[in-house]
N, C-alpha and C positions, 0 to 999 in steps of 0.2 A: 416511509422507505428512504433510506438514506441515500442520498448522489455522490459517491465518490470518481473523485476525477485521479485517474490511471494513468501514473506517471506525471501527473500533472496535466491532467489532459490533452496525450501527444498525439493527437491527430487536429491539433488547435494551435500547437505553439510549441516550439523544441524543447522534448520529453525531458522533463527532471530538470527543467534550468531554473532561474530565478526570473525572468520572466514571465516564462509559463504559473508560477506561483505568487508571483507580484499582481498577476489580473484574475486570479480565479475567483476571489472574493466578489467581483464586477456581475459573477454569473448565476454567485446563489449555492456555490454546492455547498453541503455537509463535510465532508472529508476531504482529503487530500489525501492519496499514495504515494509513496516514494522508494526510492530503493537505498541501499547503502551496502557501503560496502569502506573496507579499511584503506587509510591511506600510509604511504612508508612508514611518516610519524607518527599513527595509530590514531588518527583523530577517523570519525565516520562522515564518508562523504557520497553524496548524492548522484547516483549513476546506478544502470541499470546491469551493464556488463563490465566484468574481470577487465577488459582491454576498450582504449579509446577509438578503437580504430570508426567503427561504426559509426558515432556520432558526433566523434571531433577530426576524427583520418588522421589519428596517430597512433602508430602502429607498436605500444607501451602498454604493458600492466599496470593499472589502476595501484595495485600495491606495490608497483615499482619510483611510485611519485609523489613528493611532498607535497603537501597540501598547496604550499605557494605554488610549485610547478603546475598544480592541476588548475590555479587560478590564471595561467598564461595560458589553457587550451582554449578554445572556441568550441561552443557545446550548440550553437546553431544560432544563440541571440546575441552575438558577440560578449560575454562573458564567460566565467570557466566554471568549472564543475564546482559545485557549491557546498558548502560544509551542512552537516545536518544541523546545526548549532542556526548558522543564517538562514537555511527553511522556516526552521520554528520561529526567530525573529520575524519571518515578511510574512507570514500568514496568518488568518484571524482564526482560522478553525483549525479543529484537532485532525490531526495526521495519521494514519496508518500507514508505519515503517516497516518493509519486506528486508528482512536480516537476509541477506545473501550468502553469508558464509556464516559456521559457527564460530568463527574470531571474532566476529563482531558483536561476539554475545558484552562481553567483557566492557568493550566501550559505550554501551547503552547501559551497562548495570551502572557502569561509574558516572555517565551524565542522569541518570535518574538518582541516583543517592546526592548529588552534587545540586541538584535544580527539584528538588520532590513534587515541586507542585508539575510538574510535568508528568506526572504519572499518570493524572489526569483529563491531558490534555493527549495523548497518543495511544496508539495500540501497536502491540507487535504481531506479525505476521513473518512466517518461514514454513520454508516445508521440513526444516531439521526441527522437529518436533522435541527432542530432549531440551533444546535451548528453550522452548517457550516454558517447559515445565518447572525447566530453573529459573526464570525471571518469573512466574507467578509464584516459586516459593521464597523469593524475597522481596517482590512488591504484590503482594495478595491484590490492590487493590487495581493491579493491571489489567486491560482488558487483551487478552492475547486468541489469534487466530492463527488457526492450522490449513495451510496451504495444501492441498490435494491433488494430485494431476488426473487422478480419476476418481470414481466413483465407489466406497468402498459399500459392503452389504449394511455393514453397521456402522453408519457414519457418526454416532452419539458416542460410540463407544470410542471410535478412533479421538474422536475431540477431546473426551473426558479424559482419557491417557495421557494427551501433552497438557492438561489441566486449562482448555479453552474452552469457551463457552458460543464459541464461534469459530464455524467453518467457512474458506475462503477458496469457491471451485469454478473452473471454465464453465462457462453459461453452458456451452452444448448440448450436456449430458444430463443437465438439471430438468427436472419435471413437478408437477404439482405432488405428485405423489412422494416424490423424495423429500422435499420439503416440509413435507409435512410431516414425515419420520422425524427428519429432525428436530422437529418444532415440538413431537410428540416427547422428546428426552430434551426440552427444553435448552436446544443448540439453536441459533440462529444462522442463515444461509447469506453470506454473501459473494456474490458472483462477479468475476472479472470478463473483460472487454466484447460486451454484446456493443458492438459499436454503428450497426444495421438498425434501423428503426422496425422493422420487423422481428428482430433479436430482441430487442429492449422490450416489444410490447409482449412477447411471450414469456419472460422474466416477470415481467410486474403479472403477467394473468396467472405466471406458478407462485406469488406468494414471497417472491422473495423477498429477506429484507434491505439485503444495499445492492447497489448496481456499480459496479466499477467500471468505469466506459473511457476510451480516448474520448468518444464526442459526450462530455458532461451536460453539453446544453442540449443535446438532441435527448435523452435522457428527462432534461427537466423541462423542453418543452411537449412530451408527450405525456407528463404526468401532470402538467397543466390541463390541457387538453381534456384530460379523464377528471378534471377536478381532484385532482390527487395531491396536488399541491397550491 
């Protein structure tokens, strides 16, 4: 079962900064999530919302600022919003990147054509489903996941239409039974922010296969716990 840390694990360290991803190695996870999203100059950079307000209290659209401007905000660790370029430098493990817009399809096709061994090293996730289908028909060897805000009857089929091989759904709603549908058309289930130890332990008894959580270590010390890890 994979431990992916959400956001950067932001209920441990200010969400999506390079802090938060300069210690997560410390902890043992598997993945890393992140978000992105475009900057004026079009490079992709690391934040979670369209506007700074929220997490640096500047009240600016993210695509309204150059990448140098976004490096003079404070994102909570005294540094600024981070290019996705320096995530992948400070981390040892592979990322799953949440495209927040489908602009951003373009700047992830040209840093994977540009860096290919990195095809390997990440995954896409979005809930615009046409953009995943056009990045697995030109990197086949991507692993690409379909974001969900609910629960569809035929979750294999929704997958297999944006061409993923992985579904990525709020814990809530997830049950042993669903998972196992999925598993039956050979989609894999991974769930975002069960961040309650009581949420995490009902995810690992449905079978899932990654957990996405603010607390990554409450996550991997209860799968210790179970000898699971």
């Amino acid at each position: 079962m994979w431990v992916v840390a959400h956001r950067g694990g932001a209920e441990l360290f200010p969400e999506n900064s390079l802090t938060a991803f300069s210690k997560l190695a410390e902890l043992g996870v598997d993945l890393v999530e992140c978000d992105v999203h475009l900057s004026k100059d079009g490079q992709l950079v690391v934040i979670h919302d369209d506007n700074l307000m929220r997490t640096a209290g500047v009240d600016k659209a993210v695509a309204e600022m150059t990448v140098d401007e976004l490096r003079q905000v404070d994102v909570g660790d005294g540094y600024g919003v981070p290019t996705l370029a320096e995530v992948l430098q400070t981390i040892p493990v592979p990322a799953a990147i949440e495209l927040k817009t489908p602009a951003t399809v373009a700047a992830l096709e040209r840093l994977l054509t540009e860096r290919p061994s990195l095809v390997e090293r990440v995954a896409a996730l979005s809930f615009f489903h046409d953009i995943l289908r056009y990045l697995r028909g030109h990197f086949p060897k991507l692993v690409c996941g379909a974001l969900l805000a609910g629960y569809p009857v035929d979750p294999v089929h929704v997958a297999k239409s944006a061409g993923c091989e992985l579904l990525v759904l709020h814990f809530e709603g997830v049950t042993a039974e669903y998972v196992k549908r999925c598993h039956a058309g050979d989609v894999q289930v991974t769930v975002w922010t069960p961040n309650r130890p009581e949420d995490i332990r009902r995810m690992i008894d449905a079978g899932v296969d990654g957990i996405g959580s603010d607390r990554p270590d409450l996550v991997i010390q209860i799968l210790k716990e179970r000898g699971l890890r």
